[in-house]
C-alpha positions as CSV (number, residue, x, y, z in Angstrom):
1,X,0.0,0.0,0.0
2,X,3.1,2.0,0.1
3,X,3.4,4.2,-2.8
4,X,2.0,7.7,-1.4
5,X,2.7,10.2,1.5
6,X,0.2,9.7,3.3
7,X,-0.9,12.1,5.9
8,X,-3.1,10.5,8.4
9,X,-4.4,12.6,10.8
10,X,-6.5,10.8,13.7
11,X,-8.8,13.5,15.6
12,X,-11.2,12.8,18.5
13,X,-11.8,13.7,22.7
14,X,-8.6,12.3,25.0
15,X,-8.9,8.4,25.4
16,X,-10.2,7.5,22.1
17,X,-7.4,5.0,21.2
18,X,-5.9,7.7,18.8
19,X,-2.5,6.7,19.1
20,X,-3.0,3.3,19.4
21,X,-4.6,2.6,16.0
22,X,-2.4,5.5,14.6
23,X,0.5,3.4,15.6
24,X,-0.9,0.5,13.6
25,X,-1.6,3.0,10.6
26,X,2.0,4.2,10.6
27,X,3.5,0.6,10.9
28,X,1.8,-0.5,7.9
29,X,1.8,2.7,5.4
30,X,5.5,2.4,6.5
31,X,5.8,6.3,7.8
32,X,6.7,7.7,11.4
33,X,3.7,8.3,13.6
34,X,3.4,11.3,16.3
35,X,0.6,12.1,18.8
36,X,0.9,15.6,18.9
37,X,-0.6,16.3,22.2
38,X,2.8,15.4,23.2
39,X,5.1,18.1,21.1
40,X,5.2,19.7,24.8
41,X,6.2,17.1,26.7
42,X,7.7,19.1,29.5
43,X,4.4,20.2,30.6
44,X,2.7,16.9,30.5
45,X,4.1,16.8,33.9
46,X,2.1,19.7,35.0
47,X,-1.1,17.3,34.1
48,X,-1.7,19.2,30.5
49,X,-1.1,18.0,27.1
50,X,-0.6,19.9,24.1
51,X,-4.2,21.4,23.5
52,X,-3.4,23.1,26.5
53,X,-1.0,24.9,26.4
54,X,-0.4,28.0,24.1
55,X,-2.7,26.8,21.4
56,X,-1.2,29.3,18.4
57,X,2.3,27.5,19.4
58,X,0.8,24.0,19.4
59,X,-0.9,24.2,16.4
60,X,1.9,25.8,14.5
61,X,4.0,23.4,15.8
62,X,2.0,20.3,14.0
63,X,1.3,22.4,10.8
64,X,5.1,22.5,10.6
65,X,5.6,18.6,11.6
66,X,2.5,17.7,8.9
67,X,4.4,19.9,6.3
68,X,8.1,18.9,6.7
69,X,6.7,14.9,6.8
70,X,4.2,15.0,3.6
71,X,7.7,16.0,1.7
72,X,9.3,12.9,2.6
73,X,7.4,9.9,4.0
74,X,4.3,10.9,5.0
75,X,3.3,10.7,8.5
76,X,0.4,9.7,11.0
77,X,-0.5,12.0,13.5
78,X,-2.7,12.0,16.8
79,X,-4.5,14.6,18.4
80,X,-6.7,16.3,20.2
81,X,-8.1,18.6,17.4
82,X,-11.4,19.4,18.8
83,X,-12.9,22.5,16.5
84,X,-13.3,23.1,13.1
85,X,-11.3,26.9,13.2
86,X,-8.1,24.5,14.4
87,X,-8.4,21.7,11.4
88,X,-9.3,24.4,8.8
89,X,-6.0,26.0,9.6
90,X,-3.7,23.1,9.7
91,X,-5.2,22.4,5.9
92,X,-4.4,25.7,4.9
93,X,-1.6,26.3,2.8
94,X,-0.4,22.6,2.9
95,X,1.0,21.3,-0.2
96,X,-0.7,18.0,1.0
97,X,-3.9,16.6,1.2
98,X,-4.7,15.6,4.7
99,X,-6.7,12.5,5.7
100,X,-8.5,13.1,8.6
101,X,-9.9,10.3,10.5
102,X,-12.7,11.2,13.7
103,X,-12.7,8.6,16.6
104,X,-16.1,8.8,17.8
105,X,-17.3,7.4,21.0
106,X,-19.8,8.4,23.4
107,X,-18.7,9.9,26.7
108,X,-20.1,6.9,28.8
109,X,-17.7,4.6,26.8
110,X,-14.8,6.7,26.2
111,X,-14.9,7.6,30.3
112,X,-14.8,3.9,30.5
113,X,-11.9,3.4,28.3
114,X,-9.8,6.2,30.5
115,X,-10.6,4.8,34.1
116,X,-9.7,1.2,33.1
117,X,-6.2,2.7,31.6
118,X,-4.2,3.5,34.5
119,X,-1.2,4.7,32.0
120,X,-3.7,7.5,30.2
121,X,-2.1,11.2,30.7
122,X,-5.3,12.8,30.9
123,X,-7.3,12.4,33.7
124,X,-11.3,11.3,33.3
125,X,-12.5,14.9,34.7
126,X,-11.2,16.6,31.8
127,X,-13.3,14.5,29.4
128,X,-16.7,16.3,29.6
129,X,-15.1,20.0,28.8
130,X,-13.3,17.8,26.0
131,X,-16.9,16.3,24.8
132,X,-18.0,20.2,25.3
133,X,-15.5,21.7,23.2
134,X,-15.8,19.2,20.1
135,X,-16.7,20.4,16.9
136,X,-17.6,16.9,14.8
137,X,-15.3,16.6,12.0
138,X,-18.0,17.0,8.3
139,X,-15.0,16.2,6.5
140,X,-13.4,13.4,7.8
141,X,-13.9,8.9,7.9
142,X,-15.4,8.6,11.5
143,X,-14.9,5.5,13.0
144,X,-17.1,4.2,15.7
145,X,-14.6,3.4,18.7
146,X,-16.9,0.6,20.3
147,X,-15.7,-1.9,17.4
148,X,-12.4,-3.7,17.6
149,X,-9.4,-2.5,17.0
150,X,-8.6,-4.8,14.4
151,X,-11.8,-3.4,12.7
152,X,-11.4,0.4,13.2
153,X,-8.1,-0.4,11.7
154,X,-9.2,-2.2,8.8
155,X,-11.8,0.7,8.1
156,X,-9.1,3.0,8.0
157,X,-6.9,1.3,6.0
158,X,-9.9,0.1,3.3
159,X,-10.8,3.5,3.1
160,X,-7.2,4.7,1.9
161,X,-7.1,2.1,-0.6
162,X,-10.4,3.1,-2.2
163,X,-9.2,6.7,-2.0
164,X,-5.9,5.9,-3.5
165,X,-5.7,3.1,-5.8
């Protein structure tokens, strides 16, 4: 499936297995994979991830990471891209087309998903103000998170083979 720069970008609320399947993604399209809401890793200490923090910074930071990548390889990236305003301008002015993938899940089950993994950054209170500030992705392959893995991931990856080949 290799013969593209793909640039996967996997969007949805804190604890929606973004990174996981985007892990998966990169392994087979071959290309690095990077969850973005840890490009400020110094601060993840302080109990905030990258949406958090000075969100002009942040965003530039991945619009430059996207761009740099989608010259080379390609790449998948993870985050917490929760409004339209923030997508729209990490499309802008890239040379690339962007594949934007939405992990949908319901709060019940992504609340769930966070309490039972002990290792998650973000704690479970931050959740509903994350469910508050999304801004569902029109434009993007949603993927319902309460399948398997193995399916979300063969979703995504079906859906790039009918887009590119």
């Amino acid at each position: 499936m290799k013969n593209h720069n793909y640039v996967v970008v996997l969007v949805g609320v804190c604890g929606t297995g973004k990174s996981a399947i985007g892990q998966k993604i990169a392994k087979v399209l071959e290309t690095p994979f990077f969850d973005a809401d840890k490009l400020f890793a110094e601060d993840l200490s302080k109990g905030k991830l990258g949406q958090d923090m000075d969100r002009n910074q942040w965003l530039n930071s991945i619009k430059e990471l996207v761009s740099t990548h989608s010259k080379q390889k390609g790449c998948v990236v993870s985050c917490s891209v929760l409004k339209k305003e923030d997508r729209l301008y990490l499309d802008a002015n890239i040379d690339h087309q962007l594949d934007w993938i939405f992990m949908k899940g319901s709060y019940e089950f992504v609340a769930e998903r966070i309490e039972k993994n002990e290792d998650h950054d973000r704690p479970a209170s931050l959740l509903k103000a994350d469910f508050e500030i999304l801004e569902t992705p029109k434009r993007a392959l949603t993927v319902d998170m309460t399948t398997s893995e193995e399916d979300i991931l063969n979703t995504i990856l079906k859906y790039m083979v009918r887009k590119y080949e």
